[in-house]
C-alpha positions in Angstrom: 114.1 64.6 92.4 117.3 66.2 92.7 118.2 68.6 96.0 118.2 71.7 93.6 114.8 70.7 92.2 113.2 70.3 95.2 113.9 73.4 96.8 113.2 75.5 93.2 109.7 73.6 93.1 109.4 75.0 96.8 110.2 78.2 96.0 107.8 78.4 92.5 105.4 77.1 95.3 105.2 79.8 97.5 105.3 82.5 94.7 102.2 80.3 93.4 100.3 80.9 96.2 100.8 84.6 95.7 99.8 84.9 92.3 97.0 88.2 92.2 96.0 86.2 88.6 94.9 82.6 90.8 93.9 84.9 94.5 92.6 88.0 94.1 88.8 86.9 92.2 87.5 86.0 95.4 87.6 89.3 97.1 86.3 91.5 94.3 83.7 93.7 96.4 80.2 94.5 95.3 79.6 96.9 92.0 78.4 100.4 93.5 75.9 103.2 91.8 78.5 104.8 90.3 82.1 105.0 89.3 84.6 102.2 90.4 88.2 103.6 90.1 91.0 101.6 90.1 94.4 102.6 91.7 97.7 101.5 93.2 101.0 101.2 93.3 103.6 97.9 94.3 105.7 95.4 92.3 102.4 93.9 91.8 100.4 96.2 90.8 100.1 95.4 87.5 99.3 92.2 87.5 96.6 92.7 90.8 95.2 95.0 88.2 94.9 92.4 85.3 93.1 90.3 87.8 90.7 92.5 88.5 90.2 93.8 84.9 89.7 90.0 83.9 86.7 89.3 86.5 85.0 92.6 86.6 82.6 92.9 85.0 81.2 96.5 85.3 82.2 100.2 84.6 86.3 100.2 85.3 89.4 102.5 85.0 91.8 103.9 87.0 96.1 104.2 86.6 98.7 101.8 88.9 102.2 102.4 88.9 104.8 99.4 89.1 108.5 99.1 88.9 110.7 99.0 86.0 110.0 95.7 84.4 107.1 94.4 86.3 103.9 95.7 84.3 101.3 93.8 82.4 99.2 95.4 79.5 95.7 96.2 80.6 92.7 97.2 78.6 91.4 99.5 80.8 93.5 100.5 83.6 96.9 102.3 82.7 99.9 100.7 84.4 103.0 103.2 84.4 106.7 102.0 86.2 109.2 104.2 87.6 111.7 103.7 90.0 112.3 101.0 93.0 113.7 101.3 95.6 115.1 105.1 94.8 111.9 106.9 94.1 111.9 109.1 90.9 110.4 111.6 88.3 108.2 109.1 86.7 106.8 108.3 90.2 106.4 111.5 91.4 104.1 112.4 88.2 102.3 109.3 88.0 101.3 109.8 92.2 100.3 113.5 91.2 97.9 111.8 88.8 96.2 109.2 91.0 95.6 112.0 93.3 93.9 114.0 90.5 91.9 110.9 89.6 90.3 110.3 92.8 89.4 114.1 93.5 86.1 115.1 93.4 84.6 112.0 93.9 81.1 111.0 96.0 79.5 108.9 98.1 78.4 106.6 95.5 81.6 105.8 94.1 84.1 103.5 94.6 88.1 103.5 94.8 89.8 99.8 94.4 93.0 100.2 95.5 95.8 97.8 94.6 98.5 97.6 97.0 102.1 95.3 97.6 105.5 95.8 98.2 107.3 98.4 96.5 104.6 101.2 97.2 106.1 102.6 99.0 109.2 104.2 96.6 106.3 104.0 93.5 103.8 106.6 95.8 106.4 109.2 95.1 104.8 112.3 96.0 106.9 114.1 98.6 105.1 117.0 101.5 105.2 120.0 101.0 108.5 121.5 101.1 110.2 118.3 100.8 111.9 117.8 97.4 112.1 114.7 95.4 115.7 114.7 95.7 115.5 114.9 99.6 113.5 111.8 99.5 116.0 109.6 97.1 119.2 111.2 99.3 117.2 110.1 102.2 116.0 107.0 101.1 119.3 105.3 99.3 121.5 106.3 103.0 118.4 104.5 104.9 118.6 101.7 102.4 122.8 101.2 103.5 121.9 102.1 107.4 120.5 98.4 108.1 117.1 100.0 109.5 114.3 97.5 109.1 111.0 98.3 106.6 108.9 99.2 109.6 111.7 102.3 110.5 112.4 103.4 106.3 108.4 103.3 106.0 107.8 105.4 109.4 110.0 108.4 107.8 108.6 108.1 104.1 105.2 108.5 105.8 105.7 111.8 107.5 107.7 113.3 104.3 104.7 112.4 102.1 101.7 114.0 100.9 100.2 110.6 99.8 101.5 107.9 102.3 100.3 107.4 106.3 96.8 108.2 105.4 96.6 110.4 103.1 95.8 109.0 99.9 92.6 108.2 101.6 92.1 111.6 102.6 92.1 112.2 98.7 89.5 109.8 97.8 87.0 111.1 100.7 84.2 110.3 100.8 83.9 107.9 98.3 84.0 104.0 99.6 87.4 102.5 99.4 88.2 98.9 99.2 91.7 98.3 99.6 93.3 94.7 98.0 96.6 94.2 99.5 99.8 91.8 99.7 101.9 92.0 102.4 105.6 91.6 102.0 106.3 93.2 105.7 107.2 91.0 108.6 103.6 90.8 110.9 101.4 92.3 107.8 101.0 95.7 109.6 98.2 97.7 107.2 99.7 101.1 107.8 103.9 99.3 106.7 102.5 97.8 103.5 103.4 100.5 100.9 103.4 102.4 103.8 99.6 102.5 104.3 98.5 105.1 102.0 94.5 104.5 102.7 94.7 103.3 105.7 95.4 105.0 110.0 98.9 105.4 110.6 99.5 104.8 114.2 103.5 106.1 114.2 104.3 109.7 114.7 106.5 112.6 113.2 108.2 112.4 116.4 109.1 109.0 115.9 110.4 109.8 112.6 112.6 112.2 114.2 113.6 109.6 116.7 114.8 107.4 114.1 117.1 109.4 112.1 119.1 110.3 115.4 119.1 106.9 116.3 120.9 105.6 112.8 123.1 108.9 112.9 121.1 109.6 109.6 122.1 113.4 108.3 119.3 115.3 106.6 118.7 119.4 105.4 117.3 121.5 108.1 114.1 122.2 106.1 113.2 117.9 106.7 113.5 118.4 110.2 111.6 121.8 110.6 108.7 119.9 108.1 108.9 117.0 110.9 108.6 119.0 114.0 105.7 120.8 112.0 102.1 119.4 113.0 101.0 119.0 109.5 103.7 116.2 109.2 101.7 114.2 111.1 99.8 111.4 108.9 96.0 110.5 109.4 95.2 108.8 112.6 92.7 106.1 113.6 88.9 108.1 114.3 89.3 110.3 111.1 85.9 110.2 109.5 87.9 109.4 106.4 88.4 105.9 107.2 84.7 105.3 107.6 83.7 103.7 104.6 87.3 101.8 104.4 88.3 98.4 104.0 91.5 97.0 103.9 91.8 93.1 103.0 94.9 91.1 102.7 94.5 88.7 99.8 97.9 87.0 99.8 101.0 86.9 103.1 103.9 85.0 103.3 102.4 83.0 106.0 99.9 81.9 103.4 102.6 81.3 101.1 104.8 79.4 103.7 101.7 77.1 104.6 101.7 76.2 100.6 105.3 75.6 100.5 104.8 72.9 103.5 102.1 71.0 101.5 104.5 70.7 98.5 107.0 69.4 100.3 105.1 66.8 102.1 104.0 65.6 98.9 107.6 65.0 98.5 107.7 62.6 101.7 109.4 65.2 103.7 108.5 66.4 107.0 108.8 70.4 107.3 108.6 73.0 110.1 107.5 77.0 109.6 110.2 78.6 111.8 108.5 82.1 111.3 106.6 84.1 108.6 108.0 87.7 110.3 112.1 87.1 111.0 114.2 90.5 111.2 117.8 91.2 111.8 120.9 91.5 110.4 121.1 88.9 107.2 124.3 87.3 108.0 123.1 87.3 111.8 119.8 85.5 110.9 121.8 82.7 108.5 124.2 82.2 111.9 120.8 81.2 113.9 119.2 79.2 110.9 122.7 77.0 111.2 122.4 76.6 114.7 119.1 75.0 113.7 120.6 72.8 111.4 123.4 71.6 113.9 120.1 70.3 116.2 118.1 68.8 113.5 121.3 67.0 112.5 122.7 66.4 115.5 119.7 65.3 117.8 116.1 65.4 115.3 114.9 68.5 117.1 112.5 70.3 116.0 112.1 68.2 113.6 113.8 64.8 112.1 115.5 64.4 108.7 114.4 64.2 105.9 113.0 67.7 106.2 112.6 71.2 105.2 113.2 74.2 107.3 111.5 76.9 106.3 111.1 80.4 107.3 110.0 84.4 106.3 110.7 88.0 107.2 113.2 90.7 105.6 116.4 91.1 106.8 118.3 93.7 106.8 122.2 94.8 105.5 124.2 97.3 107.4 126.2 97.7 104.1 130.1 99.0 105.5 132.1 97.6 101.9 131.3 98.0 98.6 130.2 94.8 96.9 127.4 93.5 95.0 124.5 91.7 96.6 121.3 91.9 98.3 120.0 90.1 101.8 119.1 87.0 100.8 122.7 86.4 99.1 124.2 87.8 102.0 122.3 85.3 104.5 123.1 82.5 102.1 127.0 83.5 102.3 127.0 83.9 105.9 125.1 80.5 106.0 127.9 79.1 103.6 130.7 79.9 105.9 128.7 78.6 109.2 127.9 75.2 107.3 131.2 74.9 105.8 130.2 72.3 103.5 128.3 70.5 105.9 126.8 67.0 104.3 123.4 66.4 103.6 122.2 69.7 103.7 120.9 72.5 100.8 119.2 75.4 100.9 117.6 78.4 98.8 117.0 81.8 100.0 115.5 84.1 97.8 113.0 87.2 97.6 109.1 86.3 96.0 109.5 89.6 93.7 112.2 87.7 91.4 114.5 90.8 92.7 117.3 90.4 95.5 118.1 94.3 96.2 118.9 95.9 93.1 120.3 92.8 91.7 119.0 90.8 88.7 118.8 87.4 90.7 115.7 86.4 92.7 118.3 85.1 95.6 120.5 82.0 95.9 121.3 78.5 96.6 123.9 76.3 98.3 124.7 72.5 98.1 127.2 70.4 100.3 130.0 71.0 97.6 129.4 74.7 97.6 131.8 76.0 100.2 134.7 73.9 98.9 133.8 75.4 95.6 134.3 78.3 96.4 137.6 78.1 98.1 138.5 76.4 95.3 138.2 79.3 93.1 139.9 81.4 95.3 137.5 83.1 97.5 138.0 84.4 101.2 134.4 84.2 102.3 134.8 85.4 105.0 136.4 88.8 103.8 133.8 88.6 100.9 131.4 88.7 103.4 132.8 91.9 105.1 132.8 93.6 101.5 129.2 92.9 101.2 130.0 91.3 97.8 127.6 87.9 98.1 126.7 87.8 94.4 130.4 87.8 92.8 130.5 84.1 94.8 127.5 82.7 93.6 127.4 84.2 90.5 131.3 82.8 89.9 129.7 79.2 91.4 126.7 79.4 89.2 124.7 78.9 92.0 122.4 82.3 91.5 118.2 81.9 91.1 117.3 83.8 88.5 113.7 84.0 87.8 112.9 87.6 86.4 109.8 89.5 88.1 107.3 87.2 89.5 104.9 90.3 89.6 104.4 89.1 93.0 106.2 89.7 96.4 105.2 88.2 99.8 108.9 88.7 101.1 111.9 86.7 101.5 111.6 83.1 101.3 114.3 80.9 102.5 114.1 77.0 102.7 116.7 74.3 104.2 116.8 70.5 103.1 118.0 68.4 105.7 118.4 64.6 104.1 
């Protein structure tokens, strides 16, 4: 099999493994006395939805929002998109009616609620006081600051009236089984879509903390709302949380592990550097190539033929004005660190289909790809400081396009050592 086909099967493996249509049957809870409600909100929300509308066999609706792009039609739960990663209108009214939906509620009934990466910016449903347009101002500077998911998610909790908590506060005191895929580095309940049903350990103060520390500018209304005690999201103890479960059905770990079975039904050897790597992008690629250089150099951690493989979400301190999102600009920085090194190929893309706001899933790079590319002109390395990653593979054809997966367990990036 050629290089390029092995490491697309690898990738179309780990999105696999992901799939809410082939994973989520198996953790459908119990049917209760009386209503089950469906809601949500993530990149794969709609198709987490279609799952469950396929195997249950009970009483059923509810309303999940997606992003642009990324629904599936349902029979009886109403998938609406709106905006990712800039909330908008259409999110904003959609979260106002999930929190209609679950009101009034008892007891007897039970909340399903479908939740993966992206619900963050899909929950749109700002504090009081806090605009809509605070929160996308806020949200596309925080986006370009190069703070990591944990930090953006910490602030959209405390400027929301349905995130950290409090969507669960809504559904009180019915039960509330939460179905979840994790796309955040260590699978921390309360990051995922930024925990609406579940404690939020962080703080308004924290929130506060982290603006300063990224120099982040805001109206003085969105700090007076944080230094304001009803900021503060639900903590562990709340007697809302009592009849809560939360219960990850699909992580890139998972989706890492599947990946490394593929490949040794290829004949090669792999190693899982990490399910949960941060940092800079073009930082991270500079450390994957130093990992190279010792497989190549003495067969440590690992001997060729192999695949390095690894997970997380970087992050882009974006300074220029180019096109590209993190995996392209860890595949760029790993272009010029390799520079055309033999023997080696690699792929880096993220498990939604989406890199950024681009229309590519990621990238990939052969031995022939940084010559390529000087060949056509290119100064990676000032491309690099222009954060323009895409115009170079998208001029070497070397972009992986895939379209929404409807899925997203984070960035996947794989290395073939031969």
């Amino acid at each position: 099999m050629d290089p390029r086909q092995i490491l697309r099967h690898l990738f179309d493996s780990a999105v696999g493994a992901a799939d809410p249509l082939r994973v989520l049957g198996k953790y459908l809870p119990d049917q209760p006395k009386g209503r089950t409600l469906v809601i949500g909100a993530g990149k794969a929300a709609a198709s987490m939805a279609k799952a469950l509308e396929d195997q249950w066999t009970g009483e059923l609706s509810g309303l999940v929002i997606t992003r642009y792009g990324h629904s599936l039609s349902c029979d009886r739960i109403e998938v609406i998109e709106a905006g990712h990663p800039v909330p908008d209108d259409d999110g904003e009214t959609a979260s106002g009616r999930i929190v209609s939906l679950v009101s009034n509620l008892t007891k007897d009934d039970l909340v399903i609620c479908l939740i993966s990466g992206g619900g963050s910016s899909l929950l749109a449903l700002p504090a009081p006081g806090i605009t809509l347009e605070d929160k996308q101002s806020l949200i596309r500077t925080l986006l370009r600051s190069g703070a990591n998911i944990a930090e953006i998610n910490c602030i959209r909790k405390h400027l929301s009236a349905i995130k950290g908590g409090r969507l669960a506060q809504h559904c009180w005191p019915a039960k509330v089984i939460t179905l979840a895929i994790s796309d955040v580095p260590g699978d921390a309940p309360d990051i995922i879509a930024s925990g609406p049903t579940v404690a939020d350990p962080s703080t308004s103060s924290e929130a506060l903390a982290i603006l300063k520390r990224y120099k982040i500018a805001v109206p003085e209304h969105v700090i007076t709302w944080l230094e304001c005690p009803e900021s503060e999201s639900a903590k562990s103890g709340d007697v809302i949380f009592k009849n809560n479960k939360f219960i990850l059905i699909a992580t890139p770990q998972q989706s890492l592990e599947a990946t490394a079975k593929t490949a040794k039904k290829l004949g090669l050897a792999s190693i899982i550097l990490s399910d949960c790597i941060e940092g800079e992008a073009r930082e991270v690629a500079r450390v994957h190539a130093g990992i190279v250089s010792q497989v190549l150099k003495y067969g440590q951690p690992i001997s060729p033929p192999c695949v390095i493989l690894s997970g997380g979400e970087t992050t882009v301190t974006v300074k220029g004005n180019g096109r590209g999102g993190r995996n392209a600009e860890f595949m760029l920085s790993l272009l010029i660190s390799l520079r055309g090194q033999d023997r080696i190929y690699a792929l880096a893309a993220d498990t939604d289909g989406i890199d950024g706001s681009e229309d590519n899933a990621g990238c990939i790079i052969a031995p022939d790809s940084y010559q390529r590319a000087l060949d056509a002109g290119f100064d990676l390395n000032a491309v690099l400081a222009n954060n323009d990653s895409y115009t170079v593979f998208a001029a070497l054809g070397d972009l992986v396009i895939t379209g929404p997966t409807l899925t997203n367990v984070n960035d996947f990036r794989a290395i073939l050592v031969l």
